[in-house]
BAFI-3210 file (N, C-alpha, C; in Angstrom, 3 decimals, decimal comma, padded with zeros to 6 digits):
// residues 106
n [1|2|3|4|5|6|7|8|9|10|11|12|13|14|15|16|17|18|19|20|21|22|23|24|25|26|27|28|29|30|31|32|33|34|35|36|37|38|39|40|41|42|43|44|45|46|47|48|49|50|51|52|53|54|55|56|57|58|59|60|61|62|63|64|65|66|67|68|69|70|71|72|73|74|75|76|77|78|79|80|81|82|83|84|85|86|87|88|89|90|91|92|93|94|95|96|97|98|99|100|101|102|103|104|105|106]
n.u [-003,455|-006,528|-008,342|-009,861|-013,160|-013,802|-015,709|-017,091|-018,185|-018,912|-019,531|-022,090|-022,264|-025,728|-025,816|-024,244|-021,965|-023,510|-026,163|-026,707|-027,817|-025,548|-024,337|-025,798|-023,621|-021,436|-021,984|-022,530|-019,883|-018,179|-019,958|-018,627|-015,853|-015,657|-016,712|-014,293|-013,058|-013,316|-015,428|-018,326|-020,765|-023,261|-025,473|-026,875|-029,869|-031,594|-032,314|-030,523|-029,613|-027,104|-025,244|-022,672|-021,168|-019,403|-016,839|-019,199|-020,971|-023,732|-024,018|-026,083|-026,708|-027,464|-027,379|-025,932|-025,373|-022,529|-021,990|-019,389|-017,621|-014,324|-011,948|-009,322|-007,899|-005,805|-004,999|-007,384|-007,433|-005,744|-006,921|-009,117|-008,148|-007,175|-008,872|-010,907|-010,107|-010,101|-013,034|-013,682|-012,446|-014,332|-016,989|-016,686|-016,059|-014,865|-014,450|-014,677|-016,713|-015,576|-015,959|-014,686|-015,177|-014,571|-016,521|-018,033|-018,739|-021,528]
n.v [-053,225|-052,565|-049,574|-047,286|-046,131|-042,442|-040,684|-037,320|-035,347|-031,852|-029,319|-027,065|-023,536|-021,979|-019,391|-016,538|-016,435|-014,121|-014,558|-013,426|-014,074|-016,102|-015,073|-015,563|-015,615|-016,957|-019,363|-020,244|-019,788|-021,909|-024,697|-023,889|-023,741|-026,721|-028,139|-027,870|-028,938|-031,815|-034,467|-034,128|-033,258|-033,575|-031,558|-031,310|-029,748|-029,289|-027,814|-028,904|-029,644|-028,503|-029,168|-028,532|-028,248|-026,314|-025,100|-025,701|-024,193|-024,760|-024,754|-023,818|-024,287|-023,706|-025,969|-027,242|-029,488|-030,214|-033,206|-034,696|-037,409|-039,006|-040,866|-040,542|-040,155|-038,758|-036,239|-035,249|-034,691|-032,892|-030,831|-030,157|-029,389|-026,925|-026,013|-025,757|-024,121|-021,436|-021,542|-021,041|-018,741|-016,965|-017,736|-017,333|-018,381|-020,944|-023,184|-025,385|-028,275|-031,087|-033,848|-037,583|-040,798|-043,998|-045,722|-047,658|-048,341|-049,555]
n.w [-042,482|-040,808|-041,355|-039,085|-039,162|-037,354|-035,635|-034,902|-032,600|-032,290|-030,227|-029,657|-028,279|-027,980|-027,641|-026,050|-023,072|-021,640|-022,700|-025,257|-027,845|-030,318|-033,620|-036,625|-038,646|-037,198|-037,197|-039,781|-040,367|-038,771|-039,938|-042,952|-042,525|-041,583|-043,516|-045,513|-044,629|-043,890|-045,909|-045,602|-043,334|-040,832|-039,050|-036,339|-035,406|-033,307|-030,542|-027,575|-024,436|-022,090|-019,270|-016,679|-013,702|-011,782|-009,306|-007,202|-008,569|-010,527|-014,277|-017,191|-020,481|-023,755|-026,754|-030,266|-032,157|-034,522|-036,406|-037,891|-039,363|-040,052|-041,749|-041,528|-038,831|-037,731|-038,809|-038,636|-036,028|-035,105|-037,178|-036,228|-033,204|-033,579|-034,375|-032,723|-030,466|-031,873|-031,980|-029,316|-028,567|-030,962|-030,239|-027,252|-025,283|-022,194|-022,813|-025,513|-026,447|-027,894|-029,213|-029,395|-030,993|-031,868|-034,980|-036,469|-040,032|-041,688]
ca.u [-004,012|-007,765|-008,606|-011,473|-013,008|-013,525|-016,765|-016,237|-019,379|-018,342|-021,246|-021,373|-023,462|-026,343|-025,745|-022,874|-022,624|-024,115|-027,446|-027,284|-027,867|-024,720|-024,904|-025,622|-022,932|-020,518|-022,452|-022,219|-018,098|-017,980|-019,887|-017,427|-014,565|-015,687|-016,564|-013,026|-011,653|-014,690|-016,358|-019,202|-021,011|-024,190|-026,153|-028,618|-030,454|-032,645|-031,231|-030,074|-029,622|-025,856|-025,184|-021,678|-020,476|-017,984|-016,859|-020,070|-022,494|-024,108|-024,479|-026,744|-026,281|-027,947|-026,658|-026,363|-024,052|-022,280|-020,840|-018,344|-016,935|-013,276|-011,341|-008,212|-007,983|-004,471|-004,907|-009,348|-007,698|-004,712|-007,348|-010,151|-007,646|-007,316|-010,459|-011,240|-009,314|-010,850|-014,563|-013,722|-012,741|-015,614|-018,301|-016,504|-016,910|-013,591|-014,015|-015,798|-016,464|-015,349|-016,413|-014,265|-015,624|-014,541|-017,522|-018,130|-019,924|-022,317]
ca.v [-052,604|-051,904|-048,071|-047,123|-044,105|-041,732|-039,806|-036,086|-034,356|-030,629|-028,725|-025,742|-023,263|-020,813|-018,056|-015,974|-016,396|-012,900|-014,998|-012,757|-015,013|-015,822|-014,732|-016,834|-015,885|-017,963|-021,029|-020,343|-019,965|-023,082|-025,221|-023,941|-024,566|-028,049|-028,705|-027,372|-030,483|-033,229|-034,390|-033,966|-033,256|-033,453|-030,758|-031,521|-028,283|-028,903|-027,000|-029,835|-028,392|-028,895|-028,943|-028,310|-027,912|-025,298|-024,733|-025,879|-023,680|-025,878|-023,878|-024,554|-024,182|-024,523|-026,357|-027,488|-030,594|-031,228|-034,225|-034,916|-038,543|-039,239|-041,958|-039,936|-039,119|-037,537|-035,000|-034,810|-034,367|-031,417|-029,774|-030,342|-028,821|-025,518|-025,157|-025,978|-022,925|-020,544|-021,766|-020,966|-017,569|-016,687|-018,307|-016,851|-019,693|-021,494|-024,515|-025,887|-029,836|-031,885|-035,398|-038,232|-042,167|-045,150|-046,008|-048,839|-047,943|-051,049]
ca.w [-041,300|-040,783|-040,881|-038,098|-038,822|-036,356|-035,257|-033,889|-032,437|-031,930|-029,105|-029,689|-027,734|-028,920|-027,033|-025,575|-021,760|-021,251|-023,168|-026,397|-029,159|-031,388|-034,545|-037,614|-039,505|-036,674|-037,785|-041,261|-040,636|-038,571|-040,961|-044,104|-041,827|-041,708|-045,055|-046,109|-043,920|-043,892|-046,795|-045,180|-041,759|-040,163|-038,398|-035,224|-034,778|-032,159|-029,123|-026,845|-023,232|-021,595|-017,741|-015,973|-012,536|-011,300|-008,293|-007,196|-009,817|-011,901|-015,401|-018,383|-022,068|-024,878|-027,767|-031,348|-032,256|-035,633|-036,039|-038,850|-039,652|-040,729|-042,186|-041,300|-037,077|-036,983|-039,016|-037,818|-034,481|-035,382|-037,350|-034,813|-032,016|-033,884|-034,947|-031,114|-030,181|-032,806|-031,802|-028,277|-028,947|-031,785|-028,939|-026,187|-024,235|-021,915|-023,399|-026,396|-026,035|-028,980|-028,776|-030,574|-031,083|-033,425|-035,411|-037,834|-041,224|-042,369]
c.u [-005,416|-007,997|-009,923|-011,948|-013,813|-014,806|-016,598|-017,850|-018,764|-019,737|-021,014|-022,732|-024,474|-026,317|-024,532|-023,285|-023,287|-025,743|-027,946|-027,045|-026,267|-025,202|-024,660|-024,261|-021,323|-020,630|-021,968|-020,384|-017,840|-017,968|-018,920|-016,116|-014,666|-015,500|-015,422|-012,386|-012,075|-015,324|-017,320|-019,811|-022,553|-024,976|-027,007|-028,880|-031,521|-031,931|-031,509|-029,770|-028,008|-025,377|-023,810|-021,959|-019,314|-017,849|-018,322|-021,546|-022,470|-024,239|-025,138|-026,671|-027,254|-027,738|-026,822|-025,063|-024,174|-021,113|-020,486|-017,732|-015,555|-012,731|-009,423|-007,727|-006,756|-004,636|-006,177|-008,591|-006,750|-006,182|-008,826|-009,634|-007,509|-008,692|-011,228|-011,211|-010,176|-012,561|-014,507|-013,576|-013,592|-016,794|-018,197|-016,630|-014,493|-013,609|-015,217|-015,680|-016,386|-015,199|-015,726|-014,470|-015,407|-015,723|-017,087|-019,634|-020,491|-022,606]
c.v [-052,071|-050,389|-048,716|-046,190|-043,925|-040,881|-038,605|-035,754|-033,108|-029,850|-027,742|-024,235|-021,909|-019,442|-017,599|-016,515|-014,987|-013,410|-014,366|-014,020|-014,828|-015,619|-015,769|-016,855|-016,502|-019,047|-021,175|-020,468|-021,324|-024,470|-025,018|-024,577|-026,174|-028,780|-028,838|-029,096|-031,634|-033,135|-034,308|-033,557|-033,093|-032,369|-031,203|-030,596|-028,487|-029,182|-028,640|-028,823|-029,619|-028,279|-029,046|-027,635|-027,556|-025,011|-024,469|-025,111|-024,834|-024,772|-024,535|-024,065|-024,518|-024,767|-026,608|-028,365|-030,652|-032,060|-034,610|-036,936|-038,693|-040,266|-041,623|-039,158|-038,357|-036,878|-034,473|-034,564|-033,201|-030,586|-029,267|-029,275|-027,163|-025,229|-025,000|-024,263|-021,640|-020,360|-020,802|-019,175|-016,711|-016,807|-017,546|-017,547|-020,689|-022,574|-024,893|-027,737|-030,503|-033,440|-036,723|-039,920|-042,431|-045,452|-047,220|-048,166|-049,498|-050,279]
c.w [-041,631|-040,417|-039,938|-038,795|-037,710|-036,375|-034,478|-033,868|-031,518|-031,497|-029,473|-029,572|-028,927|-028,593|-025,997|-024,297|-021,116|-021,734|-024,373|-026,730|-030,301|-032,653|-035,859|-038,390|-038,709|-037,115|-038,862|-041,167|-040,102|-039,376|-042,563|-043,650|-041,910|-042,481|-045,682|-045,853|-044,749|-045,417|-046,619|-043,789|-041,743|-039,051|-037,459|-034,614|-034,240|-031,146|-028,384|-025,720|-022,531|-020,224|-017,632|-014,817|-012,558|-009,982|-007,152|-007,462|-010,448|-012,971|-016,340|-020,117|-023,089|-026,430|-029,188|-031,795|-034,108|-035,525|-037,580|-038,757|-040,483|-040,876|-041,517|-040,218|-037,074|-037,343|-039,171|-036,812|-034,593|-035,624|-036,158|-033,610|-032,341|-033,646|-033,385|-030,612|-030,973|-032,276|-030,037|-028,071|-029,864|-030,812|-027,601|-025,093|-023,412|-022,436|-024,653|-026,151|-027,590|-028,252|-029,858|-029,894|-032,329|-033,592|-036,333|-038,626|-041,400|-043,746]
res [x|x|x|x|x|x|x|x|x|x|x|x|x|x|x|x|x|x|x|x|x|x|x|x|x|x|x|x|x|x|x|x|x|x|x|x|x|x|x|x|x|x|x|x|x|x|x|x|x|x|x|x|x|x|x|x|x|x|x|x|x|x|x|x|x|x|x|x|x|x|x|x|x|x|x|x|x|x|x|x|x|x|x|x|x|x|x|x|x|x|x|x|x|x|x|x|x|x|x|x|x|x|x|x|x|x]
***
């Protein structure tokens, strides 16, 4: 059987919804959390801007994506779903967006 692996990009905003600034040392826990899992991950720190509709508000966000690669999705997507949960309460935010795509390495 051919493994895939698996691409996760986890959003994750810069500022509370009140617009304080989170504080670095969330990042810094996120990224360890990761590392712990992933052998690695990727950082793209330049704020990216993220739109939703609610009950017809639009809201805006602004972001910072790392994305992680695994060889191993069931247990990238268990720990993913905690860590989901955790981010959401640390951020304060109802939902955090975790993003998962098969990739091919060349």
């Amino acid at each position: 059987m051919l493994l895939v692996p698996r691409e996760y990009d986890i959003h994750v905003p810069l500022n509370y919804n009140d617009g304080s600034a989170v504080e670095a040392r969330r990042f810094q826990k996120l990224q360890a959390a990761l590392l712990s899992h992933f052998t690695g991950l990727t950082v793209l720190p330049q704020p990216n801007k993220g739109f939703w509709k609610k009950r017809g508000v639009i809201f805006q966000d602004e972001i910072v994506i790392y994305r992680v690669i695994s060889w191993k999705p069931g247990s990238s997507r268990r720990f993913l779903k905690q860590l989901r949960t955790t981010l959401e309460s640390d951020f304060r935010q109802e939902k955090i967006l975790i993003i998962e795509r098969a990739v091919r390495a060349l």
